[in-house]
Backbone and ligand atoms as CSV (ligand in chain L), in Angstrom:
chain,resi,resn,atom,element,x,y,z
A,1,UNK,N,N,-0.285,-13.114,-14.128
A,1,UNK,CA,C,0.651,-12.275,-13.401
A,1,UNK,C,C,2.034,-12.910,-13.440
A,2,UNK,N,N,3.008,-12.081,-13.584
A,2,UNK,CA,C,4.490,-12.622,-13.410
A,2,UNK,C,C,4.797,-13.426,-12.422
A,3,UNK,N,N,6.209,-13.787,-12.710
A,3,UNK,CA,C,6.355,-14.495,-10.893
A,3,UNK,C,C,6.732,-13.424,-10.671
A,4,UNK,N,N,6.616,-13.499,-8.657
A,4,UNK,CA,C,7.108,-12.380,-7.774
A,4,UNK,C,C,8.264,-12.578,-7.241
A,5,UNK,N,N,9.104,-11.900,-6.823
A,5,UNK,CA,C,10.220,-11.539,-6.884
A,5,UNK,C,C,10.787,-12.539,-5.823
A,6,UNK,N,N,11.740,-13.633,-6.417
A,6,UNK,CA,C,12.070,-14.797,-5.530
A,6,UNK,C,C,12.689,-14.173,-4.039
A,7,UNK,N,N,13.262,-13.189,-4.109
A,7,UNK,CA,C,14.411,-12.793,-2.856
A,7,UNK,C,C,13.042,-12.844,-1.459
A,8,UNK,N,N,11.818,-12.280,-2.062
A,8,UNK,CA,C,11.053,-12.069,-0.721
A,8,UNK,C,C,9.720,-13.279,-0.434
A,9,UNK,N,N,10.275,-14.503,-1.261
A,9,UNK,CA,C,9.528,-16.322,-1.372
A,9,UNK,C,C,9.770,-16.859,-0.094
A,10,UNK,N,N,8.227,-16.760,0.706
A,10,UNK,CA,C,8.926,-17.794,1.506
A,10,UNK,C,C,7.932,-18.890,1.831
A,11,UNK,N,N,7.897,-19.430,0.515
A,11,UNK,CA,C,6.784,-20.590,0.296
A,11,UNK,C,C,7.659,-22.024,0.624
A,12,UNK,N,N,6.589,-22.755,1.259
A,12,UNK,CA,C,7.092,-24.201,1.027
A,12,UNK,C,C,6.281,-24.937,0.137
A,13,UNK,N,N,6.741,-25.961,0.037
A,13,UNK,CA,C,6.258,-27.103,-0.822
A,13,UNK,C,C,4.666,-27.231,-0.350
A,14,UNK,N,N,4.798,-27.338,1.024
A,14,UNK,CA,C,3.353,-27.677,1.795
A,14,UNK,C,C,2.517,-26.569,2.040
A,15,UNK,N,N,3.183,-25.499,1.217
A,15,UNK,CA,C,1.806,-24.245,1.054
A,15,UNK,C,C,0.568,-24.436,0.020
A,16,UNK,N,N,-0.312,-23.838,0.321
A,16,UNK,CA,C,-1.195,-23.975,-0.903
A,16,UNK,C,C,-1.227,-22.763,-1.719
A,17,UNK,N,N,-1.409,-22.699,-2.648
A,17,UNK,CA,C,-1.321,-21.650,-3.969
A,17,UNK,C,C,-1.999,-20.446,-3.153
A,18,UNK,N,N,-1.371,-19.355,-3.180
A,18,UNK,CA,C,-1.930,-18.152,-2.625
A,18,UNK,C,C,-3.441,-18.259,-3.337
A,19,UNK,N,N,-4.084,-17.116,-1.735
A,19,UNK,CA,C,-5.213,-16.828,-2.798
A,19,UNK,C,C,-5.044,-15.792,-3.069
A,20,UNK,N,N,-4.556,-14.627,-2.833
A,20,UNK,CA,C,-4.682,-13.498,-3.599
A,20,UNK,C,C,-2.935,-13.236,-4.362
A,21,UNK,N,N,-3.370,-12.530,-5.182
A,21,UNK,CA,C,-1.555,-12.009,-5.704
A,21,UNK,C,C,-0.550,-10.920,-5.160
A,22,UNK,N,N,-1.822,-10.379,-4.590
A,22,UNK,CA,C,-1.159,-9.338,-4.133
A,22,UNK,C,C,-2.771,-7.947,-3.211
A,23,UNK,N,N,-1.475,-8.162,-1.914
A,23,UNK,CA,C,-2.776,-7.277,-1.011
A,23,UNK,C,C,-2.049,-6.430,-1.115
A,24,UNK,N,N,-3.067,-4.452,-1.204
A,24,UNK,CA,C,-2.475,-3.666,-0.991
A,24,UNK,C,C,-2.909,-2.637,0.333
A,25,UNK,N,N,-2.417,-3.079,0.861
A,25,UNK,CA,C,-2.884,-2.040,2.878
A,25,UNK,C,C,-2.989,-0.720,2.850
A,26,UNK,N,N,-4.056,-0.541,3.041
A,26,UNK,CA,C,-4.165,1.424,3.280
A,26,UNK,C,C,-4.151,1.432,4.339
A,27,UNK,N,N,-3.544,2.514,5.092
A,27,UNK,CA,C,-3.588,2.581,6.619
A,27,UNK,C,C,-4.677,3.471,6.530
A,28,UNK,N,N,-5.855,3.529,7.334
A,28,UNK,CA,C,-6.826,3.966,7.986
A,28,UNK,C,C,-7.105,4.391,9.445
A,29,UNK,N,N,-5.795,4.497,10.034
A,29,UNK,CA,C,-5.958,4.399,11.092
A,29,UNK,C,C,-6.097,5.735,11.482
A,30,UNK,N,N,-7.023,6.498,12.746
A,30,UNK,CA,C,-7.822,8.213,13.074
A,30,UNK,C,C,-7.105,8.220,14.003
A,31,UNK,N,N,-6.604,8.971,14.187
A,31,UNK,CA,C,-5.741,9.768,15.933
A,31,UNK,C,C,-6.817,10.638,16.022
A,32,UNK,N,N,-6.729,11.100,17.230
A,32,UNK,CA,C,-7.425,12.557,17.587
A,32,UNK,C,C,-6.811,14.052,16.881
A,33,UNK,N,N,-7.805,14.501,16.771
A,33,UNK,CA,C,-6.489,16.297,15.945
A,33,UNK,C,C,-5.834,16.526,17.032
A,34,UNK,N,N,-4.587,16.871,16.270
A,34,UNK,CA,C,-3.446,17.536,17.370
A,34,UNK,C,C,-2.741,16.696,17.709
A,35,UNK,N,N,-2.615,15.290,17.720
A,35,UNK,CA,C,-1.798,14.248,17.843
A,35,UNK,C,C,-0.781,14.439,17.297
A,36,UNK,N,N,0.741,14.485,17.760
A,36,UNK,CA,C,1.440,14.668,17.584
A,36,UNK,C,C,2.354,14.227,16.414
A,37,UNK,N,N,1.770,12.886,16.150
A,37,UNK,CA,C,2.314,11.818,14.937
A,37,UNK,C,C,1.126,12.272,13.789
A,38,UNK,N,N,0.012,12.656,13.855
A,38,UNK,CA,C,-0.882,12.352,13.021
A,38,UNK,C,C,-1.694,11.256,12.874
A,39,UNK,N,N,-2.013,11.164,11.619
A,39,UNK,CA,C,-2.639,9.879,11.285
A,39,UNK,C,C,-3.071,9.966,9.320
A,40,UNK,N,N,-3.336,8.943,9.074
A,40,UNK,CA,C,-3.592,8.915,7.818
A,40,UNK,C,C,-4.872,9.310,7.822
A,41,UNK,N,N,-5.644,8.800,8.161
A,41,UNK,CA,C,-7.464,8.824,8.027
A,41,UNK,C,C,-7.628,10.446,8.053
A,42,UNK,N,N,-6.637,11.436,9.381
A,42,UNK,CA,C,-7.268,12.611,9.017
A,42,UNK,C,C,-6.073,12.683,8.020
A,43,UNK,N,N,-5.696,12.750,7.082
A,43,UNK,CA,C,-5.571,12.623,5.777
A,43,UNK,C,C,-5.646,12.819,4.673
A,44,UNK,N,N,-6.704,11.850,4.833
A,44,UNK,CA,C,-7.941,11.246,3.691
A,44,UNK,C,C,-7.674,9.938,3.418
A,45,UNK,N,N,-7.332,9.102,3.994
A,45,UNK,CA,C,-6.553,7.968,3.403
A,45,UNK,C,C,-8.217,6.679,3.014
A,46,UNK,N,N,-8.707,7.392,3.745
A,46,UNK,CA,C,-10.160,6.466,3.560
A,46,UNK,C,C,-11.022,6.364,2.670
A,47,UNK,N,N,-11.299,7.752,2.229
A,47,UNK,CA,C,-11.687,8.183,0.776
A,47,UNK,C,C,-10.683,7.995,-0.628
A,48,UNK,N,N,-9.163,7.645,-0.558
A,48,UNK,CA,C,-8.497,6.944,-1.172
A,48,UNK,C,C,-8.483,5.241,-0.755
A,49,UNK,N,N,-8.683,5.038,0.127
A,49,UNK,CA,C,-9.162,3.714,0.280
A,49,UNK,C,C,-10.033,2.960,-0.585
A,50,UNK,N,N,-11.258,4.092,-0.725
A,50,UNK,CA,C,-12.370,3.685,-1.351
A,50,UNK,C,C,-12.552,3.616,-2.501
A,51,UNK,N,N,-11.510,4.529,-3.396
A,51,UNK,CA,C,-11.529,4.874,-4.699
A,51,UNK,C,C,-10.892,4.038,-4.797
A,52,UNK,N,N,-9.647,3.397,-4.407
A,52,UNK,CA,C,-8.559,2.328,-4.959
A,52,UNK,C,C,-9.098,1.278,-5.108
A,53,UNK,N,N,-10.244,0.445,-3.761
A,53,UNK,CA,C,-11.042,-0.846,-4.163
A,53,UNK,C,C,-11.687,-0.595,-6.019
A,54,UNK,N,N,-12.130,0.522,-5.589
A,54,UNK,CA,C,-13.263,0.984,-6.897
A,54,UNK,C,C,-12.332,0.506,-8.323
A,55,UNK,N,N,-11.406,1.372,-8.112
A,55,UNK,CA,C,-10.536,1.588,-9.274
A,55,UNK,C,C,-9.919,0.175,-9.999
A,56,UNK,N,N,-9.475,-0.831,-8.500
A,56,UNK,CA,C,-9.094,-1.798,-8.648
A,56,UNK,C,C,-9.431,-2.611,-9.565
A,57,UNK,N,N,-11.393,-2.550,-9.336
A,57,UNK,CA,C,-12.401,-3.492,-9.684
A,57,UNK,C,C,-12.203,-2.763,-11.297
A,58,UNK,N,N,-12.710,-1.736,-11.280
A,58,UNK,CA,C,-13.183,-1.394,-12.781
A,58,UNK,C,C,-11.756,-1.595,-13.663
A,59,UNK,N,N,-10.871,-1.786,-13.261
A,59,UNK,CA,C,-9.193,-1.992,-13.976
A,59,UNK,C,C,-9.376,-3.376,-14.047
A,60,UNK,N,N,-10.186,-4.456,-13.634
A,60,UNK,CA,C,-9.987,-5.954,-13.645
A,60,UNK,C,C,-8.513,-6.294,-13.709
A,61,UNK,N,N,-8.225,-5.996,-12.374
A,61,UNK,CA,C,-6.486,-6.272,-12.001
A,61,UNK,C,C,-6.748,-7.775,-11.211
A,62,UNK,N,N,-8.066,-8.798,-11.354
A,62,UNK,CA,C,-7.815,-9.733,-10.824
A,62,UNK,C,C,-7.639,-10.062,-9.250
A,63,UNK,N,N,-6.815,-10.832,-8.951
A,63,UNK,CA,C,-6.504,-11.220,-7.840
A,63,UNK,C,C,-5.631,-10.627,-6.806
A,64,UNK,N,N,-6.027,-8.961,-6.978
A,64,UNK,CA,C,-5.449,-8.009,-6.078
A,64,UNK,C,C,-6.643,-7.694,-4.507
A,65,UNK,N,N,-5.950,-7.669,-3.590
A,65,UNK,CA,C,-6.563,-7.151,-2.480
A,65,UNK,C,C,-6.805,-6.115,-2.054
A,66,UNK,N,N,-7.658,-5.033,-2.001
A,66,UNK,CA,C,-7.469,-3.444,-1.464
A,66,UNK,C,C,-8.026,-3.860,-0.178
A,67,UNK,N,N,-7.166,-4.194,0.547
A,67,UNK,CA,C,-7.690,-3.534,2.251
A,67,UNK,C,C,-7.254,-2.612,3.437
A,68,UNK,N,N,-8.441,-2.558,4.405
A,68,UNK,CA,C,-7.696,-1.332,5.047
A,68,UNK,C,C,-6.636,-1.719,5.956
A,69,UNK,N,N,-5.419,-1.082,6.656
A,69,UNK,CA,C,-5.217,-1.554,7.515
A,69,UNK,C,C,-5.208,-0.657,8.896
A,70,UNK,N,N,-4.601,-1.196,9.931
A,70,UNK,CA,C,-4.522,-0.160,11.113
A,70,UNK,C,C,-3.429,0.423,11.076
A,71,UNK,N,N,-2.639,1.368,12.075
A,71,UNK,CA,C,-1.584,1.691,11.667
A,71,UNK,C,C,-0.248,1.096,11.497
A,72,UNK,N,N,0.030,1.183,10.739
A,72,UNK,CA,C,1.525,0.911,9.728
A,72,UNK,C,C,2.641,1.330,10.752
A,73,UNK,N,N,2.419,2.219,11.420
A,73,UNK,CA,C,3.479,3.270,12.043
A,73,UNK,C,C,4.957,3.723,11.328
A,74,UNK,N,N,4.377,4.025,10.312
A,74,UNK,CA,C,5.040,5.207,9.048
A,74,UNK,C,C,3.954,6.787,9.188
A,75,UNK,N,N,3.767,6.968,10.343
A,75,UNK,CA,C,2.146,7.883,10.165
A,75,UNK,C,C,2.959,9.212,9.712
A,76,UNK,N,N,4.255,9.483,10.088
A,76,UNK,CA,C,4.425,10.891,9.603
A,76,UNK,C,C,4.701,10.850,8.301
A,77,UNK,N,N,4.337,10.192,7.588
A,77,UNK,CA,C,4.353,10.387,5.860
A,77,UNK,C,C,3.260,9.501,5.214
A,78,UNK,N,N,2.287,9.748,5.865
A,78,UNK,CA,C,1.298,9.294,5.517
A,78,UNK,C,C,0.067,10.599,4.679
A,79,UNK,N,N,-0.690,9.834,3.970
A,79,UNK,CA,C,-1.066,8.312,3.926
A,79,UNK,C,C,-0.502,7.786,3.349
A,80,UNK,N,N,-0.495,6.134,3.842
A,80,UNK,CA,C,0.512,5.662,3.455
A,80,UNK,C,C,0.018,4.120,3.348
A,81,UNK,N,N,0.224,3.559,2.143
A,81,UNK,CA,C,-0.153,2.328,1.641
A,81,UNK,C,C,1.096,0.864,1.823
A,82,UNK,N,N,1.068,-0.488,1.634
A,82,UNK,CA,C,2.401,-1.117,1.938
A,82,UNK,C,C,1.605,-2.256,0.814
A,83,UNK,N,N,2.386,-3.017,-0.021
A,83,UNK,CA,C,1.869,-3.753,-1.090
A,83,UNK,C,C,3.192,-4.895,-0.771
A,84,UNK,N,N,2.110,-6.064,-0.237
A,84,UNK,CA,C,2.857,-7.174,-0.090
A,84,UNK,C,C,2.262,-8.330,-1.613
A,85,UNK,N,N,3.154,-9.304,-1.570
A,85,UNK,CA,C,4.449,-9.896,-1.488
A,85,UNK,C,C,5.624,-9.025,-1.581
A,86,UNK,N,N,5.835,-7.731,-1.796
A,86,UNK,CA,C,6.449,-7.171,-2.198
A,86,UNK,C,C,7.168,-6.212,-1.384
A,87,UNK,N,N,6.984,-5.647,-0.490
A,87,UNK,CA,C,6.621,-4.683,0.885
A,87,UNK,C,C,7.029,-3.847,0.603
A,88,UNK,N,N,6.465,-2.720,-0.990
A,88,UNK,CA,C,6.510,-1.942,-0.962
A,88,UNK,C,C,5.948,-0.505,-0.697
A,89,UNK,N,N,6.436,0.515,-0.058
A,89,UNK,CA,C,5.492,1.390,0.679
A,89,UNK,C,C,5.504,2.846,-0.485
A,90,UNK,N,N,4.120,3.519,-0.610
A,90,UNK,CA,C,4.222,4.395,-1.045
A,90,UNK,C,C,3.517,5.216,-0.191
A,91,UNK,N,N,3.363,6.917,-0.401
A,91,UNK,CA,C,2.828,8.051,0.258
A,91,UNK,C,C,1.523,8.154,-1.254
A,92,UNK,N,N,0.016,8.095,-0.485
A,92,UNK,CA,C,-0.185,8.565,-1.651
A,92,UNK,C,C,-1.109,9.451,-1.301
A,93,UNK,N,N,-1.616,10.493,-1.962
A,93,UNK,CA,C,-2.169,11.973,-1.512
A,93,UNK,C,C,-3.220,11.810,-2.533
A,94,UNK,N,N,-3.494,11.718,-3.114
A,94,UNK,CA,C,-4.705,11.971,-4.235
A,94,UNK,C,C,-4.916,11.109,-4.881
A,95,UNK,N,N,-6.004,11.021,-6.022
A,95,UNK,CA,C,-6.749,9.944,-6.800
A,95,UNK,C,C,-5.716,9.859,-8.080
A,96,UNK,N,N,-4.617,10.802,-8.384
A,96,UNK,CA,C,-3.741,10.405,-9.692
A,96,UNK,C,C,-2.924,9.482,-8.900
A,97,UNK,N,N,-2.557,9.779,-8.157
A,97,UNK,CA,C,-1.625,8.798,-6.947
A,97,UNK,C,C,-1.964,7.535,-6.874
A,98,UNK,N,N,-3.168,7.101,-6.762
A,98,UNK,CA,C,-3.946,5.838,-6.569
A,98,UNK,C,C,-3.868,5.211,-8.042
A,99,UNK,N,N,-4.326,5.936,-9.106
A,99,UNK,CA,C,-4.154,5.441,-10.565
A,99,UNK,C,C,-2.776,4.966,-10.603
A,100,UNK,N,N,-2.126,5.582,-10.894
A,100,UNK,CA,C,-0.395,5.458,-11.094
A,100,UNK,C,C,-0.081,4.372,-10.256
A,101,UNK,N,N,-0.600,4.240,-9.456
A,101,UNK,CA,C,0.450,2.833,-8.214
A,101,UNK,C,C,-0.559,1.819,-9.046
A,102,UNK,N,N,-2.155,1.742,-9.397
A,102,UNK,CA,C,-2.734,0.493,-9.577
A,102,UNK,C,C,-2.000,0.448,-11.354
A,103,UNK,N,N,-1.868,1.716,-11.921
A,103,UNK,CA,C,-1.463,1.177,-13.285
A,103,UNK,C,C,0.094,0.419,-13.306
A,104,UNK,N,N,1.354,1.007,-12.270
A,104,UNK,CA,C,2.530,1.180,-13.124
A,104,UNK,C,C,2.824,-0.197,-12.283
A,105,UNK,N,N,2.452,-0.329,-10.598
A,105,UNK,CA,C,2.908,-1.054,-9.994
A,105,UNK,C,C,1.796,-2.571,-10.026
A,106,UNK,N,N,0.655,-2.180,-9.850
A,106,UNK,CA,C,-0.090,-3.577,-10.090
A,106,UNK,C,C,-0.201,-3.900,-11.326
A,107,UNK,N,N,-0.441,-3.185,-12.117
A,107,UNK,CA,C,-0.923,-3.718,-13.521
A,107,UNK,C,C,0.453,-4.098,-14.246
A,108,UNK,N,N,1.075,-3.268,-14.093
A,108,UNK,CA,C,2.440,-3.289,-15.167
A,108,UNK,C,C,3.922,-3.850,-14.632
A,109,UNK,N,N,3.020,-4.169,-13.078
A,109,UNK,CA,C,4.417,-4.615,-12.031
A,109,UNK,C,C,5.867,-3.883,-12.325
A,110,UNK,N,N,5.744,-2.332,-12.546
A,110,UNK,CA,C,6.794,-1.393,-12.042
A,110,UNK,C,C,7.147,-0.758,-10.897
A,111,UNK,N,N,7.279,0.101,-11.070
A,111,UNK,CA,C,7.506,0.962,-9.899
A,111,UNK,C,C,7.197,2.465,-9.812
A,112,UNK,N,N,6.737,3.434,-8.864
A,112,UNK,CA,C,5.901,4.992,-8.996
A,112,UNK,C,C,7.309,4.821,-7.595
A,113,UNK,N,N,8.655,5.272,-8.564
A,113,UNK,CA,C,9.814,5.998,-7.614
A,113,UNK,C,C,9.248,7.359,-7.073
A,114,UNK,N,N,8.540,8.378,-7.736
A,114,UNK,CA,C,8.091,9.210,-6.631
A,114,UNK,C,C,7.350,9.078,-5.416
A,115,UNK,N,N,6.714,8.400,-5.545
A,115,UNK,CA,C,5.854,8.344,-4.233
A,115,UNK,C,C,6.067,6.893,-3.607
A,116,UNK,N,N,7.464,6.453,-3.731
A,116,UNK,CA,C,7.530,5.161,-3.135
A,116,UNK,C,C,8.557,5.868,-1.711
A,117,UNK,N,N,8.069,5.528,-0.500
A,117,UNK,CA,C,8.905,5.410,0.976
A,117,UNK,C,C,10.261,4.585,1.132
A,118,UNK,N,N,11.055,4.835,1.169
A,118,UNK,CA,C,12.376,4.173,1.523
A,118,UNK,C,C,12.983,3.977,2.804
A,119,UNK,N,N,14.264,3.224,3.065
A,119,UNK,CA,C,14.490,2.958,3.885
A,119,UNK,C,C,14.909,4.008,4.406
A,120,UNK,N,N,15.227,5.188,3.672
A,120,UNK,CA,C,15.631,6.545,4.771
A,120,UNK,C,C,14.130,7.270,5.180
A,121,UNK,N,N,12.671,6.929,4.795
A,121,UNK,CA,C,11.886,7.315,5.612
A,121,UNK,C,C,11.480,6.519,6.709
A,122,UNK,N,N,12.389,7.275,7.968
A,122,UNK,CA,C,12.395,7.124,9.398
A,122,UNK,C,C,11.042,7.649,10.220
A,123,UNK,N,N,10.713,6.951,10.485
A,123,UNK,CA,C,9.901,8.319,11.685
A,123,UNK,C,C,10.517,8.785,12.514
A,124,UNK,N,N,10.420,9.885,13.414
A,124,UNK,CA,C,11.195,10.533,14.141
A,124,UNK,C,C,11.046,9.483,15.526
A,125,UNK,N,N,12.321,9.272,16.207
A,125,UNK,CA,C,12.488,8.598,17.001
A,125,UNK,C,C,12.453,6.793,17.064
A,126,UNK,N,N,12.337,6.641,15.542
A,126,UNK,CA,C,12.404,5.429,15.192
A,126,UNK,C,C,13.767,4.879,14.656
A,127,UNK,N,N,14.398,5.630,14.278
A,127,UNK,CA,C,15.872,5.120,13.837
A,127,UNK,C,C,16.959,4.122,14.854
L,1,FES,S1,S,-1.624,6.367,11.208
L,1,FES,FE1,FE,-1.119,5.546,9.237
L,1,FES,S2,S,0.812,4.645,9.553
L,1,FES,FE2,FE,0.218,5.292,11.533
């Protein structure tokens, strides 16, 4: 794997060699229906959860992490994934969605500008 992007290093000398290269967080987190924010899980973010470990493995991308997380609180543009060292966030809706982020962004360490979240996605009342 490349090096990662020095601006977001915040290793010392007295760290030990990561163990993974890179975790990627699915939010999983269930509100009740009708919740006002939503949630990813009703979604689907779980069943993309599951396919992405899958996908991960059968891509032998190595020393990548698929785990779940709780909420992110990005929920109104969810589901919604966050890929550290890197902290980048994407929206992803379906299983081409999941391919494309493990091919362009893990495998090929690019970037999927469509479905990547920016700093102008606010949640409402979060600005
Ligand atoms: S429910 Fe997924 S970010 Fe809040």
């Amino acid at each position: 794997m490349a090096d990662l992007n020095p601006a977001v290093s915040r290793e010392t000398e007295a760290d030990p060699p990561p163990w993974f290269d890179l975790h990627l967080f699915v939010c999983t987190n269930r509100r009740p229906d009708g919740h006002r924010r939503g949630s990813c899980a009703a979604r689907g973010s779980e069943a993309l959860r599951d396919y992405m470990k899958a996908r991960a493995k059968e891509m032998g991308l190595g020393r990548v992490r698929v785990n779940s997380a709780g909420c992110l609180d990005r929920c109104e543009f969810g589901p919604v994934l966050v890929i550290y060292p890197e902290g980048v966030w994407y929206r992803a809706e379906t299983r081409e969605d999941i391919d494309e982020i493990l091919a362009v962004h893990v495998r090929d360490k690019g970037r999927v500008r469509r479905l990547m979240l920016t700093e102008k996605d606010v949640p409402p009342g979060k600005g």
